[in-house]
C-alpha positions in Angstrom: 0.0 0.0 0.0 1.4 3.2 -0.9 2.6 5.5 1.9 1.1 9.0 3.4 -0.6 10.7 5.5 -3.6 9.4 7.1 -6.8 11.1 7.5 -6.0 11.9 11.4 -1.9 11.3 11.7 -2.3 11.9 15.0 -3.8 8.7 15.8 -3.5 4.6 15.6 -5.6 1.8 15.5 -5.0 -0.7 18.5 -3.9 -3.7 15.5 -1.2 -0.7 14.5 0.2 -0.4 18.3 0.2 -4.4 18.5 1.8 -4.7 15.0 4.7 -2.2 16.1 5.2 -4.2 18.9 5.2 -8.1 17.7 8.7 -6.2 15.7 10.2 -6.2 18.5 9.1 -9.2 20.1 10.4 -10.9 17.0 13.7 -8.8 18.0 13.5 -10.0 21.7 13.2 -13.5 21.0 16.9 -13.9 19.7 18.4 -10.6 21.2 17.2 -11.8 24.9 18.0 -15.5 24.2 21.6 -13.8 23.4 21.9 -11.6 26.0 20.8 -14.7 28.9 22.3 -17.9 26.9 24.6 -17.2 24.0 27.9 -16.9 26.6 26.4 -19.6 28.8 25.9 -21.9 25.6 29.5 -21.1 23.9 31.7 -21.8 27.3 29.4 -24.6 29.2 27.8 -26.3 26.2 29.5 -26.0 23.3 33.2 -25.5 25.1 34.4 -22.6 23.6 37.0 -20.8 25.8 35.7 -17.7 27.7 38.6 -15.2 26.6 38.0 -16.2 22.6 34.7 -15.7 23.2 35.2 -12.1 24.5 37.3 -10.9 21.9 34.7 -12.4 19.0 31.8 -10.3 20.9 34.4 -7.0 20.8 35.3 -7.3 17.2 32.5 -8.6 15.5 30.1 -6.2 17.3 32.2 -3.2 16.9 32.9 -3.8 12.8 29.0 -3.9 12.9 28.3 -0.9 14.8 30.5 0.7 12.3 27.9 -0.4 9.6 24.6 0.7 11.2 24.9 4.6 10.5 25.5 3.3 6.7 22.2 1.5 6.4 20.6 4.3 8.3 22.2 6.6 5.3 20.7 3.5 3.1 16.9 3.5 4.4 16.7 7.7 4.0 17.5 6.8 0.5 14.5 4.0 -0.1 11.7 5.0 -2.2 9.2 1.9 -2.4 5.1 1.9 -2.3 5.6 0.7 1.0 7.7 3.7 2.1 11.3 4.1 3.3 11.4 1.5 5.9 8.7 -0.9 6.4 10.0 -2.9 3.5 13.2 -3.9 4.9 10.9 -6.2 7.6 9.7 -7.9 4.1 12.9 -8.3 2.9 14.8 -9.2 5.8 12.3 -11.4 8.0 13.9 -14.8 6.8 17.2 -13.6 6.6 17.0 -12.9 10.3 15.2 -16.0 11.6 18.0 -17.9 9.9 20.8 -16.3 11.0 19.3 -16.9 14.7 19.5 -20.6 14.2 22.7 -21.2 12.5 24.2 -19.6 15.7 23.2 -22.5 17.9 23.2 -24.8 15.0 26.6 -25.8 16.2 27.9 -28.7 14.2 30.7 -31.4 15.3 34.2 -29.1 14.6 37.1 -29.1 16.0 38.1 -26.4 18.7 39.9 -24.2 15.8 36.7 -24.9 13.3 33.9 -23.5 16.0 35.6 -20.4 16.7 35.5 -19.9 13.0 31.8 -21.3 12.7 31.0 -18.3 15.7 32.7 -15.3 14.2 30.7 -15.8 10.5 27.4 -17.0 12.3 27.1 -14.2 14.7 28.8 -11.9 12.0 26.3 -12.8 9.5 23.6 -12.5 12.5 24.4 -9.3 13.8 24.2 -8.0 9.9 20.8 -9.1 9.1 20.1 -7.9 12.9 20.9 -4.4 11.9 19.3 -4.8 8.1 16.0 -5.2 9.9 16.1 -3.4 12.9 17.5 0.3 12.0 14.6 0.3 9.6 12.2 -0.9 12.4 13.2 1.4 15.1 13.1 4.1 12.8 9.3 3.7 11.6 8.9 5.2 15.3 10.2 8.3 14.3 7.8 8.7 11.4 4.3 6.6 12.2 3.1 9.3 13.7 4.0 13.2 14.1 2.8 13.5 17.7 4.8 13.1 20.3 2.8 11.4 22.5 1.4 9.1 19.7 4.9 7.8 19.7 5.5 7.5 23.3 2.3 5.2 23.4 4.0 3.1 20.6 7.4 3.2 22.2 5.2 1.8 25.1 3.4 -1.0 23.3 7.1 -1.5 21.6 8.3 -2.1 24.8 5.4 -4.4 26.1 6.3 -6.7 23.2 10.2 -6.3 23.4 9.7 -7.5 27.4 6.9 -9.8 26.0 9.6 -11.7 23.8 12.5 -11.7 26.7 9.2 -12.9 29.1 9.2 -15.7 26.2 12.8 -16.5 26.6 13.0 -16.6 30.1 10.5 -18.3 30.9 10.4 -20.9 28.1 14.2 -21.5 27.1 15.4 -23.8 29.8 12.3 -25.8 29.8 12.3 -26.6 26.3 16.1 -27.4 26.3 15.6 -30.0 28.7 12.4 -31.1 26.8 13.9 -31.0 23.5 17.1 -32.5 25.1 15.6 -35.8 25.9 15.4 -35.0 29.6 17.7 -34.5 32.5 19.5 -37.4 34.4 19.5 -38.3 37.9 22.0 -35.4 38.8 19.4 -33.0 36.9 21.8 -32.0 34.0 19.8 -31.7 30.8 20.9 -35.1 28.8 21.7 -34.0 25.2 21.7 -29.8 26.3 23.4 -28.9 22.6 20.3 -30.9 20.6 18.0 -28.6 23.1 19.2 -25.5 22.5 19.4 -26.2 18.6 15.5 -26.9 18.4 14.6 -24.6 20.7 16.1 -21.9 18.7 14.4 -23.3 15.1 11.3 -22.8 16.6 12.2 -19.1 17.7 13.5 -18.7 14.3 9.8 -19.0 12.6 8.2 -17.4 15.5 10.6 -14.2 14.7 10.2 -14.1 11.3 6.3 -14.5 11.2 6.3 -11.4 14.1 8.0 -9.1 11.6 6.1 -10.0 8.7 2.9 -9.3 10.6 4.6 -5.7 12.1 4.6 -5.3 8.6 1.4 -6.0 6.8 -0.1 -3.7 10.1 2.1 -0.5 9.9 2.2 2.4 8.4 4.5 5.6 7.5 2.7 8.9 8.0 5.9 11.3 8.6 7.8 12.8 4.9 10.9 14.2 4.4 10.5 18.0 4.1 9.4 19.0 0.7 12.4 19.5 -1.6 15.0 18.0 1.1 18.6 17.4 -1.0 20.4 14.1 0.6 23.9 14.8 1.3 25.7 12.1 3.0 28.3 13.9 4.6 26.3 17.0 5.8 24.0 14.5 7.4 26.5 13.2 9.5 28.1 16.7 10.3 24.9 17.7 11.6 24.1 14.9 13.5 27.5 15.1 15.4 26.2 18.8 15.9 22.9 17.2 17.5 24.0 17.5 21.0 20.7 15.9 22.1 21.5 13.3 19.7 24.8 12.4 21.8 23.0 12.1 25.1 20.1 10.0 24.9 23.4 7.7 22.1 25.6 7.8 25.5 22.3 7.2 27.9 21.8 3.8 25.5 25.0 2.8 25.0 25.3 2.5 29.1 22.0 1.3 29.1 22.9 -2.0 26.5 25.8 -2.1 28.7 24.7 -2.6 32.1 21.2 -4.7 30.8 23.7 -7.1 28.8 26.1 -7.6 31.8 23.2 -8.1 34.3 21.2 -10.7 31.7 24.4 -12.6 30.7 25.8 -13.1 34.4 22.3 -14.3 36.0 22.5 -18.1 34.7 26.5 -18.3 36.1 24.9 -16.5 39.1 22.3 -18.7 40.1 23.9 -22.0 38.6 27.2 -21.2 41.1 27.0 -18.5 43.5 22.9 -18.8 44.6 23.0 -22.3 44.0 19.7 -22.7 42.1 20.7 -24.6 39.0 17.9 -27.2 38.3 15.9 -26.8 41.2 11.9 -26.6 40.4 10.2 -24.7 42.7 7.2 -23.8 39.9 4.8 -26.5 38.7 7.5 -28.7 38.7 9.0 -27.3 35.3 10.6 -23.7 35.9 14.0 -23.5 38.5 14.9 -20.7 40.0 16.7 -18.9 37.8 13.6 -19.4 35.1 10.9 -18.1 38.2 13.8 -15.0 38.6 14.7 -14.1 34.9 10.5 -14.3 33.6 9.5 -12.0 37.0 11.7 -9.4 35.6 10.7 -9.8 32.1 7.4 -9.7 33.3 7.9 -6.8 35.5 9.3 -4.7 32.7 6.3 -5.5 30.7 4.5 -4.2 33.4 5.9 -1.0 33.9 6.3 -0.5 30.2 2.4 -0.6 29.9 2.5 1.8 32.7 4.5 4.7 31.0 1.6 6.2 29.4 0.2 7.2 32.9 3.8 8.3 34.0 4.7 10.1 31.1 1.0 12.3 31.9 2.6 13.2 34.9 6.6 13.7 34.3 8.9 15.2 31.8 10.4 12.0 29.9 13.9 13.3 30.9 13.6 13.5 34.3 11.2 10.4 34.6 13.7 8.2 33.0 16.6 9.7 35.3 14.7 8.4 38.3 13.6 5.5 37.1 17.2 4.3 36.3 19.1 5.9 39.4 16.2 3.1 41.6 17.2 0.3 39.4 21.0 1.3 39.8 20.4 0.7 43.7 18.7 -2.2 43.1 21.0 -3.9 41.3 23.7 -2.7 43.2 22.1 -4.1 47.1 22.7 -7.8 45.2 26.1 -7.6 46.5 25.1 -7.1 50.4 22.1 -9.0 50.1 22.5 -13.0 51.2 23.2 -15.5 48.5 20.1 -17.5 49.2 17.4 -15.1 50.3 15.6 -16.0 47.3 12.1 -14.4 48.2 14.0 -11.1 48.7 16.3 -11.5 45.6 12.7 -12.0 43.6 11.3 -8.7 45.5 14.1 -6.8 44.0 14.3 -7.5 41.3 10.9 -6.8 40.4 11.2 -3.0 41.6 14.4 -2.6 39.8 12.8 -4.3 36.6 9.6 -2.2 36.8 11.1 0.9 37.1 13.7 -0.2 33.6 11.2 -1.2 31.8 10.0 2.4 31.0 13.0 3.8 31.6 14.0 2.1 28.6 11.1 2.8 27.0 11.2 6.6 27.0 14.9 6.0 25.6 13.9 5.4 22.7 11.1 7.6 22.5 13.6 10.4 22.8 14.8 9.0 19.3 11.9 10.5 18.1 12.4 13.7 19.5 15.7 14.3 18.3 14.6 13.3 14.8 12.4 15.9 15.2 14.8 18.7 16.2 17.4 17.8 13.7 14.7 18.8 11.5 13.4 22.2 13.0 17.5 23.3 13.7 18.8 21.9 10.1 15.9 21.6 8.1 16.8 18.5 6.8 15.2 15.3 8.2 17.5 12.0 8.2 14.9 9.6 10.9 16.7 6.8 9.7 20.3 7.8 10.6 19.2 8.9 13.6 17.8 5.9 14.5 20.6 4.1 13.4 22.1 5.3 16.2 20.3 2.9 18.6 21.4 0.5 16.5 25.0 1.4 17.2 24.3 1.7 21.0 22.5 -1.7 21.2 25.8 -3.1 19.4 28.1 -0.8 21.3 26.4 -1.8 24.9 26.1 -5.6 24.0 29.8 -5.2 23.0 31.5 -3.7 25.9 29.2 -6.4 28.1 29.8 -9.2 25.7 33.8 -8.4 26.4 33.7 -7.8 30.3 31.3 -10.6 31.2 34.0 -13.2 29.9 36.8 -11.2 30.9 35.8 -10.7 34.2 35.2 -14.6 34.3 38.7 -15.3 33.0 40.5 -12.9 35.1 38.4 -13.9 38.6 39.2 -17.5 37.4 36.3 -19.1 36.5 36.3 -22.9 35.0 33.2 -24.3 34.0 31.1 -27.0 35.3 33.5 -27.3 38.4 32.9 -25.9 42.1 34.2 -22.3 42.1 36.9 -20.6 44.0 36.2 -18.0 46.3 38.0 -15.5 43.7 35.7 -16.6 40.6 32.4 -16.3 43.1 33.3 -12.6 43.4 33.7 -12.1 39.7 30.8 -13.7 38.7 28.6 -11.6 42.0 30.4 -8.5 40.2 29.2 -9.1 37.2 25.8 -9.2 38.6 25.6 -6.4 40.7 27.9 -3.3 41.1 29.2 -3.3 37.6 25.7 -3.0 35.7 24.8 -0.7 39.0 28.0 1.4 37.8 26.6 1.7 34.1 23.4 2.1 35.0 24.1 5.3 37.4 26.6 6.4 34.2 22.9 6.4 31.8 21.1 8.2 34.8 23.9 10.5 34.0 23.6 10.9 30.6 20.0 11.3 30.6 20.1 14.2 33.9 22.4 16.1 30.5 20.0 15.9 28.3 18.8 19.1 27.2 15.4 18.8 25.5 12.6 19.6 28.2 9.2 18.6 27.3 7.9 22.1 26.7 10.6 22.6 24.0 9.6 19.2 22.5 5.7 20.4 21.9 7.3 23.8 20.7 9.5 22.0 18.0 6.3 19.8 17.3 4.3 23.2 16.6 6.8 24.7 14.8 7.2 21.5 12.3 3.5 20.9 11.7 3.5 24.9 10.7 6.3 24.3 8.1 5.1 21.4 6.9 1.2 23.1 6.2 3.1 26.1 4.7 4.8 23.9 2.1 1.9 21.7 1.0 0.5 24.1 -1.1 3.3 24.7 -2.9 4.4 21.4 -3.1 0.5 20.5 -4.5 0.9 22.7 -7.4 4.3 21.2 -8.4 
């Protein structure tokens, strides 16, 4: 269907929120099942060496990054019936769902031929990753010209991002052991690499069903100003000059950071330091670490349906400051708190996971507004560089965690499947607690900089929707 305005821009059909959002539960379903299992599945399953793993995170991540801004620059640049980004979910939807498999397809190779196998698989994934999702997160900057139209779909976004971790947490470990023909008498699942392989096909045609869906039910209603000249290199120059731009990029980058850290140490945590691992406590199905993980996917799902009411209430900069400043102290009381108080570890981390959950949110909602203010300063709209941006940050924050989380292991002295030292229990409490506390307090940080208030947010809208009425006259008799 050809793109353009709708009748009333300013509004969307319930089956357009829940379209936006099954995108990013597609998303969620391999970037959570990354983020909890991919470390966990490369050292203790599939016996690749923490340190190697590290460095493939760092360098494959980082050359990725580099590519996002590029296909940002690239969707600006699409001209299809569909619009400018909507039709990269068409074309990208199987790519993506494959590249999630072949990751934990993990055939029979020698030490030196899995390494390999990792760096193209995840290269290859984290490519079609950004092919698909720069265009995705983008359509929030243009579905809507209001404001608070796209703070109600960053909130249903973020109901189905949490929706699809809630999936993965909750589900993953069961269905390994299922698919894994079992667990033996000392609970260890009995074929765990068969598990995590058809656990992750079914994910793969879940995901790419979601994003076809997100985008037979979507639409773009936001055009480049009338008569806008692309010029690559001017784009960038001014988004370097987009000082809002920076902050909410630095605010995200911290974010991806400590959320990565915190998700990838839990399974070490509870398998060696809590002493969880395998334990059903929930119909006789879900351990600890499942019942802990899916409460705080839950819980973010929970307070991301809740940011409409806060955001009535709150400017989005200083909401998401205090937001992320409580889940810093949660995360950070882990370290005092005893190893086995599980009823107040679960009470924790739901606060902590509520309050991120539209913190996170509102993150990317301030994408938006900085889309729109590189337009009203520079008269040039570029929504999908801009957005490309959280791209980077996703692959930047992933990438700093996806090096420390093993690093820290190495260096603390962690071996796997072995009784830890006292040393490699610190690391791996670290890792779960002050670190992502210190890079969550470093976003609060960021966002407390940020400069755009929300009175100067409905001012820029004002000021847009004038130009934009003053050139459709002329731009009608063209």
């Amino acid at each position: 269907m050809p793109s353009g305005p709708a009748a009333n821009p300013t509004e969307l059909k319930t089956a357009e929120y829940v379209g936006y959002a099954l995108g990013d539960t597609a998303s969620n379903l391999f970037f959570q099942s990354f983020g909890i299992f991919l470390t966990y599945f490369y050292t203790d399953v599939w016996g690749l060496a923490p340190a190697a793993i590290g460095t493939m995170f760092l360098m494959v991540r980082l050359f990725d990054a580099a590519a996002d801004p590029l296909i940002g620059l690239l969707a600006d640049r699409t001209q299809t019936r569909w619009g400018k980004f909507r039709p990269y979910l068409l074309w990208f939807a199987l790519p993506y769902g494959l590249g999630g498999y072949l990751l934990f397809a993990s055939p029979d190779l020698g030490n030196a031929g899995k390494l390999v196998y990792a760096y193209i698989t995840y290269a290859f994934m984290m490519l079609a990753y950004s092919f698909i999702n720069v265009p995705y997160s983008s359509m929030l900057g243009v579905i809507s010209p209001s404001p608070r139209i796209r703070t109600l779909a960053s909130s249903y976004r973020f109901v189905g991002a949490f929706g699809g971790g809630l999936l993965v947490s909750l589900f993953v470990r069961p269905l390994v052991k299922w698919l894994g023909g079992g667990a033996n008498a000392a609970g260890k699942v009995i074929n765990e690499l068969r598990g995590f392989q058809l656990t992750m096909l079914i994910f793969a045609v879940l995901s790419a069903v979601m994003f076809l869906i997100c985008f037979a039910t979507t639409r773009e209603r936001v055009t480049v100003p009338p008569g806008q000249k692309n010029h690559a290199w001017g784009e960038i120059k001014e988004l370097l000059g987009n000082f809002p731009w920076i902050m909410v990029l630095l605010s995200a980058i911290f974010s991806l950071t400590f959320i990565g850290l915190r998700n990838g140490s839990a399974i070490y945590y509870f398998k060696y330091v809590a002493g969880y691992d395998n334990q059903p406590v929930l119909f006789g199905q879900f351990d600890r670490f499942t019942v802990f993980v899916s409460l705080g996917m839950a819980c973010q799902m929970l307070g991301s349906y809740c940011l409409s009411l806060f955001a009535r209430v709150a400017d989005k900069r200083i909401l998401s400051y205090a937001l992320t400043t409580v889940t810093a102290i949660c995360w950070a009381s882990f370290y005092f708190f005893p190893k086995h108080a599980f009823a107040l570890q679960l009470a924790i981390q739901a606060l902590g996971c509520f309050c991120m959950g539209p913190a996170s949110a509102l993150v990317w909602a301030m994408y938006a507004d900085v889309a729109d203010y590189g337009e009203w300063k520079f008269g040039r709209r570029s929504t999908g560089l801009v957005y490309s941006a959280s791209l980077f940050a996703i692959k930047t924050g992933t990438a700093l965690a996806g090096l420390l989380l093993p690093w820290v292991l190495k260096e603390y002295g962690y071996l796997p499947n072995v009784a830890q030292s006292a040393a490699s229990i610190l690391g791996i409490t670290l890792t779960f607690s002050l670190f992502p506390a210190g890079f969550a307090l470093l976003k609060a940080a960021a966002l407390w900089i940020y400069p755009l208030s929300q009175p100067q947010v409905n001012r820029i809208e004002t000021d847009l929707a004038a130009r934009r009425a003053a050139a459709t006259p002329a731009t009608a008799t063209s």
